[in-house]
C-alpha positions in Angstrom: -22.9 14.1 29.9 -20.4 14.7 27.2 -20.0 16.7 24.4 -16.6 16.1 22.5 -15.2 12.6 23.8 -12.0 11.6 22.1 -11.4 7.6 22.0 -7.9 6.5 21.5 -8.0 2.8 19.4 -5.5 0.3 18.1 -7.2 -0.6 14.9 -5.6 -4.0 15.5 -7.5 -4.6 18.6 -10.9 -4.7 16.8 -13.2 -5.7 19.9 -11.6 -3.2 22.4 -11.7 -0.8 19.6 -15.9 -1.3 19.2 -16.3 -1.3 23.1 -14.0 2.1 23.6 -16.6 3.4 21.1 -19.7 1.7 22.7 -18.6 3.5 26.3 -18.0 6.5 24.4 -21.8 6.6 22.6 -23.6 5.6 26.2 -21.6 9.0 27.6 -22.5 11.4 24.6 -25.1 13.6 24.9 -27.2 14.1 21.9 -25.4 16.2 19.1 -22.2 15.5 20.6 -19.2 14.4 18.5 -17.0 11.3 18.9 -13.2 11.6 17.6 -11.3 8.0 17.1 -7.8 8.7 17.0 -4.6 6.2 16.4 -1.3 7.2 16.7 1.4 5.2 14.7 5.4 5.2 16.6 7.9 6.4 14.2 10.8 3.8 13.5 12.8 3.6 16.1 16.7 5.2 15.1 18.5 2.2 15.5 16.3 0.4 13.0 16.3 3.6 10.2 20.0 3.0 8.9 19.0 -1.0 7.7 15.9 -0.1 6.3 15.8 2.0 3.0 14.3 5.1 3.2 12.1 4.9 -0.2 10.5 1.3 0.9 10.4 2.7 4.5 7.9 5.4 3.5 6.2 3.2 0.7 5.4 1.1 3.9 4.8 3.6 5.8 2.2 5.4 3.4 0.5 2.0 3.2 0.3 1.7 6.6 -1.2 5.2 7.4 -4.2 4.1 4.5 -4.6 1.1 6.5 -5.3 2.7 9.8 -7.2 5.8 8.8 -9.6 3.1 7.0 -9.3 1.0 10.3 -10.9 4.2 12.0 -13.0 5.3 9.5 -14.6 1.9 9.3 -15.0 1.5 13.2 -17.1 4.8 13.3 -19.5 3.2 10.7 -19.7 0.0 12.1 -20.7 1.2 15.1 -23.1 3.8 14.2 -21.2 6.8 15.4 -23.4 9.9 14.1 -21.4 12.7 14.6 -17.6 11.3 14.1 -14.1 11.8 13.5 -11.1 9.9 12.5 -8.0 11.2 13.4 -4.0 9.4 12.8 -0.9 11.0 14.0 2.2 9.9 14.4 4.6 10.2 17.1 4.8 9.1 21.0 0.9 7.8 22.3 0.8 9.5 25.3 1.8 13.3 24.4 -0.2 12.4 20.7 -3.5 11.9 22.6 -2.9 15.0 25.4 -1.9 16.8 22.4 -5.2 15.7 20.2 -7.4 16.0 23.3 -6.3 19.8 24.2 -6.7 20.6 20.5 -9.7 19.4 20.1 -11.2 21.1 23.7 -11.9 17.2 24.6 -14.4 16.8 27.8 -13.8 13.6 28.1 -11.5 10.7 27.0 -12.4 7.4 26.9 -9.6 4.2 26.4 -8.9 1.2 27.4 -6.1 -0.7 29.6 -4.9 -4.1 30.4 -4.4 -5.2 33.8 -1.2 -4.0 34.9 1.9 -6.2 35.0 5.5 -5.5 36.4 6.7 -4.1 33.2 4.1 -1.3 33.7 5.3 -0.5 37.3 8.9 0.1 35.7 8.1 2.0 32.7 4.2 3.0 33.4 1.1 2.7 31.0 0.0 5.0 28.5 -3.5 4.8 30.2 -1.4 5.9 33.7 -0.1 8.9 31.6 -3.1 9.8 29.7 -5.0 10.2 33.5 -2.3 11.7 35.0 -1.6 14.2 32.7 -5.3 15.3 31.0 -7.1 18.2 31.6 -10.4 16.6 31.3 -11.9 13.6 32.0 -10.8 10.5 32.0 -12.7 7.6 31.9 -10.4 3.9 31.6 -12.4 0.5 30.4 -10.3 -2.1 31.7 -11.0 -5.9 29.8 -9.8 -9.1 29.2 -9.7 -8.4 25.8 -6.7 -6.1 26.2 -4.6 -9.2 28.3 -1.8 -9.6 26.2 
């Protein structure tokens, strides 16, 4: 069905990272490429001016390792062929447009929690990702995600 599906992950969500990528693989046609992507938030400003600068980016280094390994190690383990592993940084929504367009996605696949109020004042990053994409979107709600 697909030939370049992009899969936005938290690493930390290790189950809803495998199924986003299970999804993915049933929708791939053969000789297609899946790209995992994470995007890490930059501090936020009012936090930068207690935190010094040298440990922040120490941290910050370590923390980039950490999550490229995270991807890297979700494309092995579940026996993604033709894959990709790919960490930004910056604002989750407008990072995966951004990646997606790039990348000529035909299809994203993530996942969502069930909504809750907070998400009908400020919106998900799911809600953004389908109303803003210029390719498919396909959302995996679970349990897992209930936070």
């Amino acid at each position: 069905m697909y030939k370049n599906i992009l899969v936005p992950v938290d690493p930390a969500h290790g189950e809803v990272a495998d199924r986003m990528v299970e999804v993915a693989k049933s929708l791939l046609d053969e000789g297609g490429q899946i790209t995992v992507m994470s995007v890490i938030e930059p501090l936020p400003s009012y936090i930068a001016g207690y935190v010094r600068e040298q440990a922040f980016q120490d941290r910050l280094k370590e923390n980039r390792d950490a999550a490229l390994g995270a991807l890297q190690e979700l494309l092995e383990r579940t026996g993604v062929a033709h894959g990709k592993a790919i960490l930004d940084e910056g604002s989750p929504s407008p990072e995966i447009l951004r990646v997606a367009e790039m990348m000529k996605a035909d299809a994203i696949v993530l996942g969502s929690h069930r909504p809750d109020f907070r998400d009908y004042l400020i919106g998900s990053t799911a809600a953004r990702v389908v109303r803003h994409a210029q390719c498919t979107v396909i959302v995996e709600r679970t349990k897992l995600l209930a936070f």
